[in-house]
C-alpha positions as CSV (number, residue, x, y, z in Angstrom):
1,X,38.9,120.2,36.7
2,X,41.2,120.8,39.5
3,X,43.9,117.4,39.8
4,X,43.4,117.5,43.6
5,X,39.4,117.3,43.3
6,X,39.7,114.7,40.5
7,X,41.9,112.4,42.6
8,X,40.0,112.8,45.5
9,X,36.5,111.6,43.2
10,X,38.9,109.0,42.2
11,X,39.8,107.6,45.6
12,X,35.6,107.7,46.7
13,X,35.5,105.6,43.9
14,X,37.7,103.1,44.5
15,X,36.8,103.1,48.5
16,X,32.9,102.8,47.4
17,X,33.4,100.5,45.0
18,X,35.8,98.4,47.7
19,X,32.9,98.6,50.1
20,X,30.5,97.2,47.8
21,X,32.8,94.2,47.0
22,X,33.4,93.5,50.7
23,X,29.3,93.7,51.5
24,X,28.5,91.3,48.5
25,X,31.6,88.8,49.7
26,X,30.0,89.1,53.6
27,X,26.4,88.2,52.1
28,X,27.9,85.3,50.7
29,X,29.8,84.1,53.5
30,X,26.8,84.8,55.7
31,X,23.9,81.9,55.8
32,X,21.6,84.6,56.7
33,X,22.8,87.0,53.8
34,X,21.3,87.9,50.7
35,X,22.2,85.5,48.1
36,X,22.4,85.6,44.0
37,X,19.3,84.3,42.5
38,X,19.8,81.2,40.1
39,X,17.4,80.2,37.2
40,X,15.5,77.5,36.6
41,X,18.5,76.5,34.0
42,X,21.0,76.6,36.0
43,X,19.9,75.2,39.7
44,X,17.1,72.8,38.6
45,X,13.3,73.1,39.3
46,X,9.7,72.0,38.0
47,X,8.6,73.6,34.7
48,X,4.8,73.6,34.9
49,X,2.6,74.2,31.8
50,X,-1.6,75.2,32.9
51,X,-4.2,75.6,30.4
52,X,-6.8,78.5,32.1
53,X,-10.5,78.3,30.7
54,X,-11.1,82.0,29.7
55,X,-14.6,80.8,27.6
56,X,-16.5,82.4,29.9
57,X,-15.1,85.9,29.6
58,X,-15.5,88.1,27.0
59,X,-12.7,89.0,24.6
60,X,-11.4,92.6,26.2
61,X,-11.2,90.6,29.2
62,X,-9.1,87.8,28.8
63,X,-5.6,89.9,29.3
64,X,-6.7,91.4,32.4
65,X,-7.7,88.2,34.0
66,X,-4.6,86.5,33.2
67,X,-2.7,89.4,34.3
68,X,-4.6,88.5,37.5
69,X,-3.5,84.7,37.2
70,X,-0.5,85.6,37.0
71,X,-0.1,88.0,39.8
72,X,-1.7,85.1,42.1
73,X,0.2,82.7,41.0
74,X,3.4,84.8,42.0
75,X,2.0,85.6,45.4
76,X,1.0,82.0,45.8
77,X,4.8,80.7,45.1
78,X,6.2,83.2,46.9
79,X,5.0,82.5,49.8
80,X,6.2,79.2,49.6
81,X,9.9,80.0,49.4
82,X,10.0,79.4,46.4
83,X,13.6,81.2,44.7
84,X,12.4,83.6,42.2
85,X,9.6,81.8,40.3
86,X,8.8,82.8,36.9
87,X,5.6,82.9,35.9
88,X,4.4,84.5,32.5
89,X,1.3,84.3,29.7
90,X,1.6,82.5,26.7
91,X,-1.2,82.2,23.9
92,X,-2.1,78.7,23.2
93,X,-1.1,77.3,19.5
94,X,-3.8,76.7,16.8
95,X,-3.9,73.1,18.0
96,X,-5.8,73.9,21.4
97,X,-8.9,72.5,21.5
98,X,-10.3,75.2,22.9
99,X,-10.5,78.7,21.0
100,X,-10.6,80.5,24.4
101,X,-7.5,78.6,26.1
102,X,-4.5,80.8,27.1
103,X,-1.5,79.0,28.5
104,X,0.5,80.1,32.3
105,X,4.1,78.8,32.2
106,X,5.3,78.6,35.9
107,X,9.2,77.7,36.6
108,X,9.7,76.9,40.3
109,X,13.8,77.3,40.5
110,X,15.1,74.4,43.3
111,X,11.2,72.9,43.9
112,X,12.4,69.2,42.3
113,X,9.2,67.6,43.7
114,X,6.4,67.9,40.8
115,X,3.8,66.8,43.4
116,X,4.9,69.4,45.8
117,X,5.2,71.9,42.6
118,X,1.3,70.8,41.8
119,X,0.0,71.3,45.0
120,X,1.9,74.8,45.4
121,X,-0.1,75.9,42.5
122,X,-3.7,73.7,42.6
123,X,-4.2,74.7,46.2
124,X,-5.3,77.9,45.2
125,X,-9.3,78.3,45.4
126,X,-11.8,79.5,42.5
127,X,-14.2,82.1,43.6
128,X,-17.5,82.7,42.3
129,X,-20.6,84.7,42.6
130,X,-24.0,84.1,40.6
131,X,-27.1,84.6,40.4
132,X,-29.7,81.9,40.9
133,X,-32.5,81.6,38.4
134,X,-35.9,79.6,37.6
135,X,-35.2,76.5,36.6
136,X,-35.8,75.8,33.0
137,X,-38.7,73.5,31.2
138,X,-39.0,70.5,33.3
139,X,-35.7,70.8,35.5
140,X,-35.9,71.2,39.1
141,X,-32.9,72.1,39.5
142,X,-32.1,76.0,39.5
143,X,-30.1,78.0,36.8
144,X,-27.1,79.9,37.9
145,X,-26.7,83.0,36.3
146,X,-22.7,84.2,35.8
147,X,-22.2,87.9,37.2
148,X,-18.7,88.3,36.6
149,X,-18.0,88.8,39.8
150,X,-15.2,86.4,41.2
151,X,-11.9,86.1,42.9
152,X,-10.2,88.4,40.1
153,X,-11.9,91.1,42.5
154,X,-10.9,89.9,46.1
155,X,-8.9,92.7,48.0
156,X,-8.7,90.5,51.4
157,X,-10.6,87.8,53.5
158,X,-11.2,87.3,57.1
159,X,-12.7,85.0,59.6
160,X,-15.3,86.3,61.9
161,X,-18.0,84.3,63.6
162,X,-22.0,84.7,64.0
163,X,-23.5,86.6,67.0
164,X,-27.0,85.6,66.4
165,X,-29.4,83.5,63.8
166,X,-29.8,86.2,61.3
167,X,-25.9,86.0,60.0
168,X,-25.5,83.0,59.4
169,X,-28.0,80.3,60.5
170,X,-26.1,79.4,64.2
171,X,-24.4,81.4,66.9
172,X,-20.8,81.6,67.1
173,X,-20.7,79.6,63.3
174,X,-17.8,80.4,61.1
175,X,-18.4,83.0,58.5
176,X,-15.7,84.1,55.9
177,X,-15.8,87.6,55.2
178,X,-14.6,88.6,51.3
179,X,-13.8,92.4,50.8
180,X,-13.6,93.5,47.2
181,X,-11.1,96.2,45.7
182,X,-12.3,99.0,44.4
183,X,-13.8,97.8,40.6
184,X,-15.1,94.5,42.6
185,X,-16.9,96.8,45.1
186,X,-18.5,98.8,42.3
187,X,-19.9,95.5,40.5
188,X,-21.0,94.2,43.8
189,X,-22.8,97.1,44.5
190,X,-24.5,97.3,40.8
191,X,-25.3,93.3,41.2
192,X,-26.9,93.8,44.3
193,X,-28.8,97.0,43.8
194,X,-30.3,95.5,40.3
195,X,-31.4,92.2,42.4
196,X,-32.7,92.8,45.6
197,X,-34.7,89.8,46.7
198,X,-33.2,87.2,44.7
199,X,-30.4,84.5,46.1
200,X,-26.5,84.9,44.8
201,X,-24.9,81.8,45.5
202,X,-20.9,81.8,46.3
203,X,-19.6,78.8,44.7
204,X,-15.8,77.5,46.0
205,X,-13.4,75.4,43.5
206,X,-16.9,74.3,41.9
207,X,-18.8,73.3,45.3
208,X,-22.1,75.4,46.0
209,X,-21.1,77.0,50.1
210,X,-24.1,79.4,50.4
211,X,-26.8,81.5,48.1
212,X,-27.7,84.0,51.0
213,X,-31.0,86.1,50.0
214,X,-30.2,89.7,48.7
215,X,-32.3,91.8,51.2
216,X,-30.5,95.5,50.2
217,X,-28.1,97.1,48.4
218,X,-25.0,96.4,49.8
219,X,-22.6,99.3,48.8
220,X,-19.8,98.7,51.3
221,X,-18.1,95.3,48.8
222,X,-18.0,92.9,51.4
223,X,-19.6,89.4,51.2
224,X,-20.1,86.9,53.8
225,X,-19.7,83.0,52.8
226,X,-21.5,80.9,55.5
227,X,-20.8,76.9,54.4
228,X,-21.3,75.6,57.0
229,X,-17.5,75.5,58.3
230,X,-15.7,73.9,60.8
231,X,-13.4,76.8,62.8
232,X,-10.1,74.6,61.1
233,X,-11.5,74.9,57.4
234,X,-12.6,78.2,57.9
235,X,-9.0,79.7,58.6
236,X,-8.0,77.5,56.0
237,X,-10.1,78.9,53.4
238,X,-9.7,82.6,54.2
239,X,-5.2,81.7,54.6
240,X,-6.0,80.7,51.0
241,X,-8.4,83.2,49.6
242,X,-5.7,85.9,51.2
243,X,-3.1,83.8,49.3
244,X,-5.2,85.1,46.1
245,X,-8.2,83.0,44.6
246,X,-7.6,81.9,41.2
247,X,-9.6,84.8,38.8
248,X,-10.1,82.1,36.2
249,X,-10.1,77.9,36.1
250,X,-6.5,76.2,35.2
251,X,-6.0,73.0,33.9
252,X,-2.3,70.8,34.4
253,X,-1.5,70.6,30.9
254,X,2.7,69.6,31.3
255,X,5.1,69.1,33.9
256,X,9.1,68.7,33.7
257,X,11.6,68.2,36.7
258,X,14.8,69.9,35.3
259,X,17.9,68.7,36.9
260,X,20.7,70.9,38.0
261,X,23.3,68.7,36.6
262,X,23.3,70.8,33.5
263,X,23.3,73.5,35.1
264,X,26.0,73.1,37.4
265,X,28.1,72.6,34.5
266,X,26.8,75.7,32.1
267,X,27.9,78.1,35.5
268,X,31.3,76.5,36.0
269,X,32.0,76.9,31.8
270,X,30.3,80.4,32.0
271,X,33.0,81.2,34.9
272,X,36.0,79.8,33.2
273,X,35.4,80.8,30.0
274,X,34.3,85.0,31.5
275,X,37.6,84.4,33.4
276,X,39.9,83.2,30.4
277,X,38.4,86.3,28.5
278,X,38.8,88.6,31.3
279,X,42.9,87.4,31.7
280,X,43.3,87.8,27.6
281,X,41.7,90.9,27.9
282,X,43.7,92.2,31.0
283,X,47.4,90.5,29.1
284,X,46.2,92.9,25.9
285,X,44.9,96.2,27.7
286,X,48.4,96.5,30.0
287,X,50.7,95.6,26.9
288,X,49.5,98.0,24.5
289,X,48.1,100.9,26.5
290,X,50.4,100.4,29.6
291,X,49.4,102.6,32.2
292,X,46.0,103.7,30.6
293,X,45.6,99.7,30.2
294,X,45.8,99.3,33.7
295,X,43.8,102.5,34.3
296,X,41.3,100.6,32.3
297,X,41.1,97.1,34.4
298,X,40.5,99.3,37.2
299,X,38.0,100.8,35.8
300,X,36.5,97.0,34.3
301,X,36.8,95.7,38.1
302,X,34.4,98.3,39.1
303,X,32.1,97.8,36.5
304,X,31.9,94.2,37.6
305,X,31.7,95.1,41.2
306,X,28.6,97.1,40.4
307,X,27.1,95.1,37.8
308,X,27.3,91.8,41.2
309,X,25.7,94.4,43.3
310,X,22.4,95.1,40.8
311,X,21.8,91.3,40.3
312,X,22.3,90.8,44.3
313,X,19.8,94.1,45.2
314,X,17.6,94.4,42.4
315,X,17.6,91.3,42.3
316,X,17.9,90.2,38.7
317,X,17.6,86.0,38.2
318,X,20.7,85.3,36.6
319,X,20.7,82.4,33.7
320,X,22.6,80.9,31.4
321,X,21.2,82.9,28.9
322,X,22.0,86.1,31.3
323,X,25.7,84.6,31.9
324,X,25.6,85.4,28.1
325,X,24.5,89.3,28.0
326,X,27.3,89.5,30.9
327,X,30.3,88.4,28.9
328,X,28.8,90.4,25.6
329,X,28.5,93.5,27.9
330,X,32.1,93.1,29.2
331,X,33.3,93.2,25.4
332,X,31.4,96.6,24.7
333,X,32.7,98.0,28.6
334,X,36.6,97.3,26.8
335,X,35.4,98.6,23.7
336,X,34.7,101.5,24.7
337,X,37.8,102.2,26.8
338,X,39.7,100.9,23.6
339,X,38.1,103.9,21.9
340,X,38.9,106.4,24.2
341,X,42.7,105.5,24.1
342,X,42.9,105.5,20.5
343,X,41.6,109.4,20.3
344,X,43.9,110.0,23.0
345,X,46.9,108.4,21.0
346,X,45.9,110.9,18.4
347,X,46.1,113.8,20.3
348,X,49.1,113.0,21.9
349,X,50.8,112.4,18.4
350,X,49.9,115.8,17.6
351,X,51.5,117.5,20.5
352,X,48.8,118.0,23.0
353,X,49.6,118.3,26.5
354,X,48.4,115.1,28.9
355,X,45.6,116.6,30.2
356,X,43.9,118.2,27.1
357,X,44.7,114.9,25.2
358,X,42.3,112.9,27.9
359,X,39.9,115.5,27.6
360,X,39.5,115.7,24.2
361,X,40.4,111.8,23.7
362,X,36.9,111.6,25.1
363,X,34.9,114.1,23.4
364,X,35.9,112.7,20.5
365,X,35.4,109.4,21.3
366,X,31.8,109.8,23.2
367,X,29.9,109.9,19.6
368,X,30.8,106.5,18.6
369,X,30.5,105.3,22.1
370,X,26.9,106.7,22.3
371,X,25.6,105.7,19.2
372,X,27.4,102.0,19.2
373,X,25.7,101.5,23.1
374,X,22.5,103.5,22.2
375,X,22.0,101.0,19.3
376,X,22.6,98.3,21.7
377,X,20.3,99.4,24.3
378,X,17.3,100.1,21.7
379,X,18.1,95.9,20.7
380,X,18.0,95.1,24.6
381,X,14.8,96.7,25.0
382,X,13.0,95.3,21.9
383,X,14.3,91.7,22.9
384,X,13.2,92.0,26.6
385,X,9.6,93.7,25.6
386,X,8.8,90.6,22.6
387,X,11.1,87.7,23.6
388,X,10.8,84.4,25.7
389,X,11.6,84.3,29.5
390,X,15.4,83.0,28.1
391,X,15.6,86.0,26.0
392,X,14.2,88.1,28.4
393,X,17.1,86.8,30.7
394,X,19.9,87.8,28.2
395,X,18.1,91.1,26.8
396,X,17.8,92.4,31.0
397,X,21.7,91.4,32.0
398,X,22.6,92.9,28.4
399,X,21.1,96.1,28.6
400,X,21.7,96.5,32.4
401,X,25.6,96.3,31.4
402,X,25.4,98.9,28.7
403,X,24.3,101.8,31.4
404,X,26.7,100.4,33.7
405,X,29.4,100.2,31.2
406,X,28.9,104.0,30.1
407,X,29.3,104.8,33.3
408,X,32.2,103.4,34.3
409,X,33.9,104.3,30.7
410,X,32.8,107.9,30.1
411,X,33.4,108.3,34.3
412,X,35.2,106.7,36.5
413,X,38.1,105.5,33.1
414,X,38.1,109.9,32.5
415,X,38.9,110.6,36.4
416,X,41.6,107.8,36.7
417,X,42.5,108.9,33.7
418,X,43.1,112.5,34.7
419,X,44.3,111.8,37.9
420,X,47.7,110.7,36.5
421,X,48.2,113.7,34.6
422,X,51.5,114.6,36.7
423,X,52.9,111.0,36.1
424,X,52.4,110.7,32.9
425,X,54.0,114.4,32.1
426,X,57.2,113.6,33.8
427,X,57.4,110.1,32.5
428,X,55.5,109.5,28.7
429,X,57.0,106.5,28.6
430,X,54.7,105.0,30.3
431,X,51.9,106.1,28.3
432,X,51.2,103.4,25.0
433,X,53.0,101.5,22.6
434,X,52.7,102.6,19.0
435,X,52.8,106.2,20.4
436,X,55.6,108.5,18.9
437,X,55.4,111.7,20.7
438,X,56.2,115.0,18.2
């Protein structure tokens, strides 16, 4: 490659890279920038454990609904403000008392109000649809028939009011208007079709709010809840319903309130000790490979420039257990440089000129760097697809530096690397210790 085109990559580089650095220090300095998101570890929060009731599902069900829960439970939190909450599926342990019990963890990072956390989470309404049957033996009451038709399905509501008696029993009476997404739409349809002239009744959080009369198919998914509303509850209801209604019941099993104390002091150790490395690190690279070495803490600064950048814009939460896969990534970003200057020591010692010795420094040196970060990368994936959240967190930062650090090693180290190829001619010197030209 031509020295002037390799030095002019290198300085878009370096002014990219200094970009970057200046736009992450001005969102931090900004109150209205985007900011790093902290875990619930390391800034404090409520750790929330929910039992949901999936007995009334059948078994190939139960992952998609709590896919569902989950989904809702995100939207629900999010729209809170809530920093980054986590919320993931665990299956309950053998001492459940229910067979059919699956767990939601929800971590609400800097919500240190449990009763605030609670309500974030138990405002959410159950929606339901069944049929309503003949009551049985002696009962007067009527049986209620499940369709499988609830909240899971809802696409949107919306608030619209009654022009006449036939709607909804009163002119100009609140009526909230459910929409189904497609699969909902298709089981409405089926449910109506199959039962024209029987009542459905719509059932809210366990309250009975109308069992309308099926008079046709109704094939375009939308359902009208008439409850008799006052304007105020009805914009409530359909603010929540929009919010997402919960697919299946949830029971408060557990709550914590984790302090950031702790945490606080694992992000200030995290710092020092990634910043003691980094120095050792720096001390070692410049006094052995000398000019390369510094080549090669340029080369780290960037990495680190763009590995701040993906956890600002992706964004990635960052944790103690993250803090972790950072530092470990850092190790294998200096390995691999380490590697590349050792097959270029060889190559110099055999007489090479500067510029073949880089190149061929790196060929040789990209097997080991491929299959060392290859095997690497396969353990970040498998941790990240079967571990914990915490693992999760390490496994994510972990294999996001591995790409990045192959990057910045078999790239931007080769084109500073190259771009000093008239320096270190006229001056080898400058090159490594241990180095005994022939």
């Amino acid at each position: 490659m031509n020295l002037t085109v390799v030095r002019a990559w290198s300085v878009a580089i370096l002014l990219v890279a200094g970009y970057i650095a200046w736009s992450l220090y001005s969102s931090q300095t900004d109150p209205d920038g985007r900011d790093f998101r902290f875990g619930l570890d390391l800034v404090g929060g409520s750790h929330l454990v929910y039992e949901a009731d999936t007995s009334a599902l059948e078994p190939h069900e139960i992952d998609d609904a709590m896919r569902a829960l989950r989904n809702v439970i995100e939207r629900r939190t999010n729209l809170f403000g809530v920093s980054e909450p986590l919320v993931q599926v665990q299956k309950a342990s053998f001492l459940s008392t229910s067979d059919r019990t699956e767990r939601l963890i929800v971590e609400l990072p800097g919500v240190t109000d449990l009763e605030e956390a609670v309500n974030i989470i138990g405002a959410t309404p159950i929606l339901e649809f069944k049929l309503v049957g003949e009551p049985e033996g002696t009962s007067t009451e009527p049986v209620y028939i499940e369709t499988g038709l609830t909240g899971r399905y809802l696409e949107r509501s919306r608030l619209e009011f009654s022009s006449g008696q036939g709607a909804g029993g009163f002119v100009n009476e609140p009526l909230v208007m459910v929409d189904f997404n497609r699969e909902g739409r298709e089981l409405f349809a089926n449910i109506t079709r199959e039962n024209v002239g029987r009542q459905l009744a719509i059932f809210l959080d366990g309250d009975l709010k109308s069992q309308p009369v099926i008079r046709e198919p109704i094939l375009g998914g939308t359902a009208v809840i008439s409850g008799g509303f006052r304007p105020e509850e009805a914009k409530e209801l359909v603010r929540n319903l929009n919010i997402g209604a919960l697919p299946v019941p949830i029971e408060l099993a557990s709550t914590q309130s984790v302090g950031a104390t702790l945490g606080v002091e694992i992000l200030e150790k995290g710092i020092k000790a990634g910043l003691i490395g980094l120095t050792l690190v720096v001390i070692f690279m410049v006094a052995w490979y000398r000019v390369p070495g510094l080549v090669a803490v340029l080369a780290l600064t960037v990495y680190l420039i763009l590995i701040m950048a993906m956890f600002m814009y992706i964004p990635v939460t960052i944790t103690a257990a993250g803090i972790a896969g950072l530092l470990l990534s850092i190790g294998l970003a200096v390995d691999a440089n380490v590697l590349i200057f050792e097959r270029m020591k060889e190559e110099l010692r055999k007489g090479l000129p500067y510029q073949d010795a880089v190149q061929e420094g790196l060929r040789r040196a990209w097997a080991p760097i491929r299959d060392g970060n290859f095997t690497s990368l396969i353990s970040a994936v498998i941790l990240f697809w079967f571990g914990t959240s915490i693992v999760q967190g390490f496994a994510l930062v972990f294999g996001l530096g591995i790409i990045v650090s192959m990057f910045t090693a078999l790239v931007v180290t080769r084109l500073f690397l190259l771009s000093l190829t008239n320096v270190a001619d006229r001056s080898p010197a400058l090159l490594m210790t241990g180095f005994d030209k022939k």
